[in-house]
C-alpha positions as CSV (number, residue, x, y, z in Angstrom):
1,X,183.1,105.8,61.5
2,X,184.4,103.3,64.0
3,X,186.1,106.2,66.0
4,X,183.1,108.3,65.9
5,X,181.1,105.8,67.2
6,X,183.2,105.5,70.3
7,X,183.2,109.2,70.8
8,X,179.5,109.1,70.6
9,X,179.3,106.3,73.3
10,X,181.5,108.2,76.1
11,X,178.2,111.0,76.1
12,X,175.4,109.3,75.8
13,X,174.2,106.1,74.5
14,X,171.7,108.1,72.0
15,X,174.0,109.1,69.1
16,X,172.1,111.1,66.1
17,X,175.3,112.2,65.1
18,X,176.2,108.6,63.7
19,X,172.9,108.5,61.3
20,X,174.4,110.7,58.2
21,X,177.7,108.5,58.6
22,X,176.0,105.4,58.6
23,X,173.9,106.5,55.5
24,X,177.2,107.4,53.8
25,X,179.0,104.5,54.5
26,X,176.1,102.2,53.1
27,X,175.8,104.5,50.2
28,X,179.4,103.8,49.2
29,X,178.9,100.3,50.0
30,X,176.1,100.3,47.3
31,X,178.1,102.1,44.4
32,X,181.2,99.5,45.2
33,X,178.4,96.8,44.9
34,X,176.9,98.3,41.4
35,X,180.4,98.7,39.3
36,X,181.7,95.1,40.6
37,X,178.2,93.6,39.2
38,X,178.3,95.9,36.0
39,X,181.7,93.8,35.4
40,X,179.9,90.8,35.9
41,X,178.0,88.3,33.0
42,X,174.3,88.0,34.3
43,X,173.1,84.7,36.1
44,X,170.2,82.6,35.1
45,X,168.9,83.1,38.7
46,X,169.5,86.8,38.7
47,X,167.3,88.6,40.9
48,X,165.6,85.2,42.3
49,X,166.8,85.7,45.8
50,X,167.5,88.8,48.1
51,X,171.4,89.2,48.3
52,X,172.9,89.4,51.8
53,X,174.3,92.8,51.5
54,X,170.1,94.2,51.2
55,X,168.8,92.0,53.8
56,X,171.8,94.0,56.0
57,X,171.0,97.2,54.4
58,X,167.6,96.9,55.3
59,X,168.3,96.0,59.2
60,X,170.7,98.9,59.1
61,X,167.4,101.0,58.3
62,X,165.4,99.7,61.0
63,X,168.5,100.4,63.1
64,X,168.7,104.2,62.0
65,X,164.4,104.4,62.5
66,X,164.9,103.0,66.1
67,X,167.8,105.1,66.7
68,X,166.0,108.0,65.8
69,X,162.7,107.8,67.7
70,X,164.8,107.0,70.8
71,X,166.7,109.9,69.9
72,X,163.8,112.0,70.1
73,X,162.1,110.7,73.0
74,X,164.7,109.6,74.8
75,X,166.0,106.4,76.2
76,X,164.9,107.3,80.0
77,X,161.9,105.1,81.6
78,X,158.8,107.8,81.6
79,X,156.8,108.0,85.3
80,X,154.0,106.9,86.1
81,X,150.7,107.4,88.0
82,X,151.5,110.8,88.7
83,X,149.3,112.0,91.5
84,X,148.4,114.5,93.9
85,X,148.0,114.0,98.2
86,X,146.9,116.5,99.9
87,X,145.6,116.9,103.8
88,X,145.4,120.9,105.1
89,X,147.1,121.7,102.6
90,X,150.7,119.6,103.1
91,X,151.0,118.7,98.9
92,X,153.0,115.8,98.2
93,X,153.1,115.0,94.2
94,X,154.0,111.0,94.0
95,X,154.7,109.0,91.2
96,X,155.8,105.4,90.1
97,X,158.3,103.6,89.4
98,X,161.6,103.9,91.6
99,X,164.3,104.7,89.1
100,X,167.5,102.6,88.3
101,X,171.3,103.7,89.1
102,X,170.7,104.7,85.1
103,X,168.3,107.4,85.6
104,X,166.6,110.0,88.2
105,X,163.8,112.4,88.5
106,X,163.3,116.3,88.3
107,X,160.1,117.8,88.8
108,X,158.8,121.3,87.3
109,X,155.4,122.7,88.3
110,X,153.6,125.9,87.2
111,X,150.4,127.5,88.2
112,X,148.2,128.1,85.1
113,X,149.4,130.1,82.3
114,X,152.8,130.5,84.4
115,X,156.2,130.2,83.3
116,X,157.7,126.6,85.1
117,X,160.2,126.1,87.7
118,X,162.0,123.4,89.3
119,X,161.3,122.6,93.2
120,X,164.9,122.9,94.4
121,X,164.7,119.6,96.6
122,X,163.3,117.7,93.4
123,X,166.3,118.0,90.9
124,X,167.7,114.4,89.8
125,X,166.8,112.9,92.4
126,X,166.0,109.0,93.1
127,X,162.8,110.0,95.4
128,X,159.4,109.2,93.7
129,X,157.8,112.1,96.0
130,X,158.0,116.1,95.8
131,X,157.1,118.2,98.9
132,X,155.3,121.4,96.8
133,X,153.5,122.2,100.3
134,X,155.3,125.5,100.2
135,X,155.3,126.2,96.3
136,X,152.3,126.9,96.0
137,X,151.8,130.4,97.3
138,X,148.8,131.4,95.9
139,X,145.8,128.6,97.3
140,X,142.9,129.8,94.8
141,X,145.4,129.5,91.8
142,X,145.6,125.6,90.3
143,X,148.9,123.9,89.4
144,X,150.3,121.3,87.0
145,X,153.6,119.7,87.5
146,X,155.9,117.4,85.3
147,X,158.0,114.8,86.1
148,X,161.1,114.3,84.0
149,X,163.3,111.4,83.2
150,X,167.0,112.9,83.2
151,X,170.5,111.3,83.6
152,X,171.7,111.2,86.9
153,X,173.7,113.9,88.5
154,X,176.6,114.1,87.7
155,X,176.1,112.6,84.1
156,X,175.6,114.2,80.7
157,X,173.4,113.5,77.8
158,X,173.0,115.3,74.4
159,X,169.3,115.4,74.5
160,X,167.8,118.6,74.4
161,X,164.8,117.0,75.4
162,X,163.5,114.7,78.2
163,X,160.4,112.4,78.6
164,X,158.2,113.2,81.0
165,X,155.0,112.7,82.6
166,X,152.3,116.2,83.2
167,X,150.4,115.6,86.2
168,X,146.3,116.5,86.7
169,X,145.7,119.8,87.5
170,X,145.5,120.9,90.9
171,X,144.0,123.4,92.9
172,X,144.7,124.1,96.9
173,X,142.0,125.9,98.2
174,X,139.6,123.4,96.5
175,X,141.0,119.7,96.7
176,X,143.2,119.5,99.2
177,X,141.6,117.0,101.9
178,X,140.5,118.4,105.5
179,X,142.1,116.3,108.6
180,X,140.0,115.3,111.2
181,X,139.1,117.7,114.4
182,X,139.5,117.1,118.1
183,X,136.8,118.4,120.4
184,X,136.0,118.6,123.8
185,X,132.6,117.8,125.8
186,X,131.5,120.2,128.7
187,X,128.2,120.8,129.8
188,X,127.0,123.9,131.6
189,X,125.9,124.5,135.4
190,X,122.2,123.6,135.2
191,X,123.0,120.2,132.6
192,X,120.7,121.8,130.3
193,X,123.0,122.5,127.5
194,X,126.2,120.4,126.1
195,X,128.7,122.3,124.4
196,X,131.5,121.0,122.2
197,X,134.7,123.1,122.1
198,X,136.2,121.8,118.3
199,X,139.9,122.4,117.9
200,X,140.3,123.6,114.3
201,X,143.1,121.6,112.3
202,X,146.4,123.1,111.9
203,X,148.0,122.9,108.5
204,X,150.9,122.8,107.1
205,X,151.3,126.8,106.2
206,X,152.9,129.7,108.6
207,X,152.7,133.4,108.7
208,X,155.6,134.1,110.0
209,X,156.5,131.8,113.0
210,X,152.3,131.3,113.9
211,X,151.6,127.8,112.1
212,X,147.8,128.7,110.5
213,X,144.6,126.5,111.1
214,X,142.0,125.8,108.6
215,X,139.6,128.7,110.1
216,X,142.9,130.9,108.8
217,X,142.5,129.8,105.2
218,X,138.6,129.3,104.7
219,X,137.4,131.8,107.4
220,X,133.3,131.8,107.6
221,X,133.2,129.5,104.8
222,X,134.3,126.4,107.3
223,X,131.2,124.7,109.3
224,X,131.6,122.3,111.1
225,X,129.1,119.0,110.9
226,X,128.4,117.0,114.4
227,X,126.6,113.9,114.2
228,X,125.0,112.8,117.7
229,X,122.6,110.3,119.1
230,X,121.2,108.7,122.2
231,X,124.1,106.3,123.3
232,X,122.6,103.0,123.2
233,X,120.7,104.1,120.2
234,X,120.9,104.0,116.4
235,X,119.0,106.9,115.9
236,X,121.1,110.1,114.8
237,X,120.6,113.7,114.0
238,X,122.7,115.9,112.7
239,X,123.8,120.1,113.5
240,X,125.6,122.2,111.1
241,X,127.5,125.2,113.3
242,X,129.3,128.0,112.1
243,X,131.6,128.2,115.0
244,X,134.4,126.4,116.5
245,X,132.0,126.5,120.2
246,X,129.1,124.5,119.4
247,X,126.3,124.5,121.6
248,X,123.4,121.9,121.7
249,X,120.2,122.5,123.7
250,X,117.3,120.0,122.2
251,X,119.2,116.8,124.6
252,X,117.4,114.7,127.0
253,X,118.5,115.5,130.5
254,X,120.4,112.7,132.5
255,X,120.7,110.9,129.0
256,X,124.0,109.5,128.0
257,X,125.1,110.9,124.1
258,X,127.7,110.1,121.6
259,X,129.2,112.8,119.0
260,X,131.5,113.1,116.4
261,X,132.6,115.9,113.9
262,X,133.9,116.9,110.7
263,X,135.0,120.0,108.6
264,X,132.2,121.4,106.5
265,X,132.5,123.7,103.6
266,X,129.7,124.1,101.5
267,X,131.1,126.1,98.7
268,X,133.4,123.1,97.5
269,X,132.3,120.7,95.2
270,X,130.2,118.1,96.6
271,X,133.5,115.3,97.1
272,X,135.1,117.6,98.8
273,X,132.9,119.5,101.1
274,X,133.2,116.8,104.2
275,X,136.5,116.6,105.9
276,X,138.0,113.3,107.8
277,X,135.5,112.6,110.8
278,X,136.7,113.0,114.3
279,X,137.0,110.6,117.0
280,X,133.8,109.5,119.1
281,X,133.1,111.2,122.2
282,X,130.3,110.0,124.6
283,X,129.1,112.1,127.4
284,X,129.1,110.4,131.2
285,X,125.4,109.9,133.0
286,X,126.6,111.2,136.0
287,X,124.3,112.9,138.5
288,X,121.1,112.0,136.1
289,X,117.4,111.6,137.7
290,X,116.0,107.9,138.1
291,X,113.8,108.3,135.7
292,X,116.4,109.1,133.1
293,X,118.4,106.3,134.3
294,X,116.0,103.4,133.5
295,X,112.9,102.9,130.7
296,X,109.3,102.8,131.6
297,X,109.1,98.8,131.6
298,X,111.9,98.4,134.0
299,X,110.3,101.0,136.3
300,X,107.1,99.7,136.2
301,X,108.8,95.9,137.7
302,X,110.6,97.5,140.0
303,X,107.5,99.4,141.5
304,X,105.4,96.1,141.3
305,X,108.3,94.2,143.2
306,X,108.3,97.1,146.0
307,X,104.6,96.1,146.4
308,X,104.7,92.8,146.4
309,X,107.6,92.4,149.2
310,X,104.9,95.5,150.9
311,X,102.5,92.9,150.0
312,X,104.1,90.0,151.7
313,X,105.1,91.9,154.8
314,X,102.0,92.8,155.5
315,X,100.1,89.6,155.4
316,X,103.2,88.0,157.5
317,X,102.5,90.7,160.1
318,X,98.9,90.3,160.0
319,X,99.3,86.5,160.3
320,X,101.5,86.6,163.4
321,X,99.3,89.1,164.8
322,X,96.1,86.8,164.6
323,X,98.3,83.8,165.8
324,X,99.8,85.9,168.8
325,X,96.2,86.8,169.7
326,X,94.8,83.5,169.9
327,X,97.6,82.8,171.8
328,X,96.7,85.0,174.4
329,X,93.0,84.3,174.8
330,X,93.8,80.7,175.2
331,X,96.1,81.9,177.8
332,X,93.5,83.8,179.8
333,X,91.0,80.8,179.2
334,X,92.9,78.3,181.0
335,X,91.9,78.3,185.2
336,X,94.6,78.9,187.6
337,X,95.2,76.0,190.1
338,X,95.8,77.3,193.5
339,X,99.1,75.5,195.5
């Protein structure tokens, strides 16, 4: 039994085979045990106690029952918090923990009611992250994966089965999180309408060597969602375009406004219809009237200060006057002495 044992151990460290020579070696210790009591007279304290040789039987047990549940799960550390990241549709399947020198990880994934395979980058590997940007094909179909606990390469084991850990299921076209859009700001000849040129997204796909963009994928289904307001202000409104050239025509003239944007698609659930919000843009007040420059109240001072300096100008230049004139008359009133 010894040798076997050693056999066993240069395989694996889960050895099934040992458990019927275990169970015969005890059941021959047992018989020896019965025929050398048979031959002897019975003590008064017979029975009292537990003999040694059943409270080593009975660990034995408990050693077999351990042996076989590890046996049949296996003796590999399962994954955890298996999850799905997705943005346009680059897939990364993470998981926890980072496996010892004494194990690795190999990931299988399926779409539903599919037969598995293994990604060919995630086979015993040490990684706790699979790329499956490019395994799934088909966007409308949704995928599980599993991530198994197996030896490391190079290193054989006798079970037929390993642990593992299924992921939730997943489904491209629908989950997978929108990045946020750049856009530009241009305004036409006459300043009367601002338009805002949106950049869709690229993702992470190609047909042939052209890398595809979210309008690719979702077509007239993707909107895209600009939120704007008076810069200054905390007022906002909000415009819902179908088209990548948006064009906004309700704006104050000369007035200064702020805009961001986002992916829209309606026909997702309602988690997932907004995409990642773009940067702020603010249009310049360049070349804007004086009246859209300043507020009512600030107008309305400045006009009153014009007329008070008109004010004060005035009754200056009346005062000199009057001064200047009596000046004069005094002048004329005085009699000339003759030399």
């Amino acid at each position: 039994m010894r040798e076997q044992l050693l056999r066993s151990q240069t395989r694996s460290t889960c050895v099934p085979e040992l458990i019927p020579a275990l169970l015969s070696f005890f059941l021959d210790e047992e018989i020896r045990r019965r025929q050398s009591c048979s031959n002897r007279r019975p003590s008064l304290f017979h029975g009292s106690s537990v003999p040694p040789a059943y409270l080593m039987k009975g660990f034995a047990l408990l050693f077999l029952v351990f042996l076989s549940i590890n046996c049949a799960f296996g003796n590999y550390p399962r994954a955890k918090n298996v999850t799905w990241k997705s943005t346009n549709f680059k897939t990364i399947l993470t998981w926890e923990p980072k496996p010892s020198a004494d194990y690795s990880y190999t990931v299988e994934f399926s779409a539903i009611g599919m037969d598995k395979e293994r990604s060919p980058y995630c086979i015993r590997s040490s990684n706790t992250v699979c790329d499956l940007s490019h395994s799934s094909a088909d966007l409308r179909a949704c995928y599980t994966a599993d991530v198994l606990s197996e030896p490391p390469l190079g290193v054989s084991s006798d079970l037929t089965e390993f642990p593992h850990t299924s992921s939730p299921q997943f489904c491209p076209y629908k989950d997978t999180d929108i990045g946020k859009p750049d856009f530009e700001l241009k305004m036409n000849d006459d300043k009367t309408v601002t338009m805002l040129h949106v950049r869709d997204p690229l993702t992470a796909l190609f047909e042939g060597d052209r890398q595809l963009t979210i309008r690719d994928i979702f077509s007239d289904q993707l909107q895209y969602k600009v939120t704007y307001w008076r810069n200054g202000s905390t007022g906002k409104k909000i415009y819902n375009s179908k088209s990548s050239l948006i064009e906004l025509r309700d704006l104050d003239r000369g007035q200064s406004y702020c805009f961001y944007v986002q992916a829209y698609i309606p026909s997702r659930s309602i988690d997932k219809q907004l995409g990642e919000i773009s940067d702020t843009n603010c249009s310049n007040n360049d070349g804007q009237s004086f009246l859209g420059a300043y507020s009512v109240p600030v107008i309305a001072v400045l006009v009153l200060f014009i007329l008070l300096v008109i004010g004060i100008v005035i009754a200056v230049a009346v005062v000199c006057c009057k001064r200047w004139r009596k000046a004069q008359i005094k002048r004329e009133r005085v009699p000339r002495q003759d030399v």
